[in-house]
N, C-alpha and C positions, 0 to 999 in steps of 0.2 A: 050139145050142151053138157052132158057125161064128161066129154072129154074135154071140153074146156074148163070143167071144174075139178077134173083130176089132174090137169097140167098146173092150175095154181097150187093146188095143194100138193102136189110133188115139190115143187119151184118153192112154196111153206116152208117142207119137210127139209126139203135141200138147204135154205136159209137158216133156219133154226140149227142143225147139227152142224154146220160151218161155224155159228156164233160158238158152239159149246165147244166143239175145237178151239176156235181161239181164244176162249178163255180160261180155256185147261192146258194151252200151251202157257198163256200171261198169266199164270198165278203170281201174283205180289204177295211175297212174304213179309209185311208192314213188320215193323219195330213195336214190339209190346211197352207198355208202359213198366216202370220197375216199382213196385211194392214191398218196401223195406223192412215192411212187418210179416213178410213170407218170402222174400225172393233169397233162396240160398244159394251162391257159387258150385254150379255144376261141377266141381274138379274139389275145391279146397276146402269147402260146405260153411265158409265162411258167409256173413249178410252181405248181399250187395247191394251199395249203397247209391241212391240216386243221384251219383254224382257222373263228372267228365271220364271218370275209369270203366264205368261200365258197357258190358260190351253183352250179344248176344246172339245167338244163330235161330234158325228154326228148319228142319229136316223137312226132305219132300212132304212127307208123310204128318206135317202139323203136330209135331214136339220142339218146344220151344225150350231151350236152354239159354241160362245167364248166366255172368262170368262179370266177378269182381275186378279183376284185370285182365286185360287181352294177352296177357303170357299164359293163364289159363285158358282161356279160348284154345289159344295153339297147344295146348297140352291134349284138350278135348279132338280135335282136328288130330294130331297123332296118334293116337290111342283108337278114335273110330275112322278115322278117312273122310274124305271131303264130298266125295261122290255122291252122297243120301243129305247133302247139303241144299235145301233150297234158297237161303238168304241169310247172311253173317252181316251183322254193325257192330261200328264200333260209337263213339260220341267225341262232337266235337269238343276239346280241352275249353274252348273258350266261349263258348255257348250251350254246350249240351247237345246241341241237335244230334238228330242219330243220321249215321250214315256210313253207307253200303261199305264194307271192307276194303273191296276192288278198288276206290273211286275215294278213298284218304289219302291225306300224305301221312305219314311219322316221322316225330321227333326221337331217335334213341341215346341216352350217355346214361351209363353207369350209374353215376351220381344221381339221377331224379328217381326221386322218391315217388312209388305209384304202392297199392295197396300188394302186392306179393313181391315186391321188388326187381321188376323186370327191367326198367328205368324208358318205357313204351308210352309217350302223350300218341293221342290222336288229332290232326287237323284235317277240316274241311278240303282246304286247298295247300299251294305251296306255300304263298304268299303270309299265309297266317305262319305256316312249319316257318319257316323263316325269319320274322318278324320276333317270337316269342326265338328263335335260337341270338340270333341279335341282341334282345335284352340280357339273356340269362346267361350269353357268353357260353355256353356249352348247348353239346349234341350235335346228331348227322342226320341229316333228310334220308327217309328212307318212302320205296313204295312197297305196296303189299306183295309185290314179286321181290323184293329185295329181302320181306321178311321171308317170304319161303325158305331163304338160305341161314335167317339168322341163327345163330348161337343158341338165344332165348335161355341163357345162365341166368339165376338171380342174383342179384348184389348183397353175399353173404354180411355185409357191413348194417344195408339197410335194413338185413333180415333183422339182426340182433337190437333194432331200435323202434319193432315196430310194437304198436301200442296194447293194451289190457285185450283190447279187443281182437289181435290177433292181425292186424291189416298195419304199416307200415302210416307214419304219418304222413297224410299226403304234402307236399310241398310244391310250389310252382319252380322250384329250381331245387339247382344243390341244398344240401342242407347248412343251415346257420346261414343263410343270404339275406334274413329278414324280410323274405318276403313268400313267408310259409302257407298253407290252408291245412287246417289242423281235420282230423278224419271224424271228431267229436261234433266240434263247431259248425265245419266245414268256412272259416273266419276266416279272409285273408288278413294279413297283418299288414298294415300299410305304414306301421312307423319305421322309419331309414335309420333311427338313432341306438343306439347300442349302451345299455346299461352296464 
């Protein structure tokens, strides 16, 4: 009887420390929520504002960092290395949702205005990256191996217009297309007509 109640509880013990392996292999670094009344840009100490720009990682080790726009993120990522990385998002342009760095598309041209001026949206999929490049007549599909190599220059034109608050006005395309989202309002402007 001993020993058939020390082979379940072996077979217990065995069970239980398997589970705690696998789930100290599967840690899910979940996307925090952004709180605009304390969430500062890790890199440029600007607000990050709960919009489609923001972006965030969190290290093996449960420090969470946010980033106004994803050309700070990549600044962050050079400066410490990717390695003590346990999960980077960025959000989708057209939804918000967040998601995994890896597993976006990007849209990059000069001309779009994002809050540091990297000219960097983020899409869910391709289909949406494309979609929004169709309308707005500019930018190039990019994946997050493609940003490994980019430039990540900022658009010295949009620096010089970006707003009191220090963040560039956000726009959904070029600037003057009339078809802006202001960083104040966060308003898109739906009139086509030009005064």
């Amino acid at each position: 009887m001993n020993k058939s109640l020390n082979r379940r509880w072996t077979l217990v013990m065995v069970l239980m420390f398997g589970m705690v392996l696998l789930t100290a292999c599967g840690t899910k670094y979940a996307a925090l929520p952004i709180n605009e009344d304390v969430d500062i840009c890790a890199i440029c100490k600007m607000q990050v504002k709960d919009d489609a720009y923001a972006t965030q990682l969190t290290t093996k080790d449960g420090q969470n960092y946010k980033f106004d726009d994803i050309g700070c993120m990549n600044q962050w990522k050079t400066e410490n290395g990717t390695e003590n990385i346990g999960m980077d998002y960025v959000r989708d342009y057209n939804d918000k949702e967040w998601i995994e760095y890896s597993k976006a598309t990007y849209v990059y041209d000069a001309s779009l205005r994002t809050p540091m001026a990297y000219g960097i949206l983020n899409f869910k999929d391709k289909p949406s990256a494309e979609a929004f490049i169709a309308e707005q007549g500019v930018g190039t599909i990019m994946t997050a191996e493609d940003l490994a190599s980019h430039d990540w220059k900022q658009n010295t034109e949009n620096m010089d217009m970006m707003g009191e608050h220090g963040h560039a006005e956000h726009g959904h395309g070029k600037e003057g297309d009339g078809n802006e989202m202001h960083h104040e309002g966060e308003m898109k402007e739906e009139s086509g007509h030009q005064e």
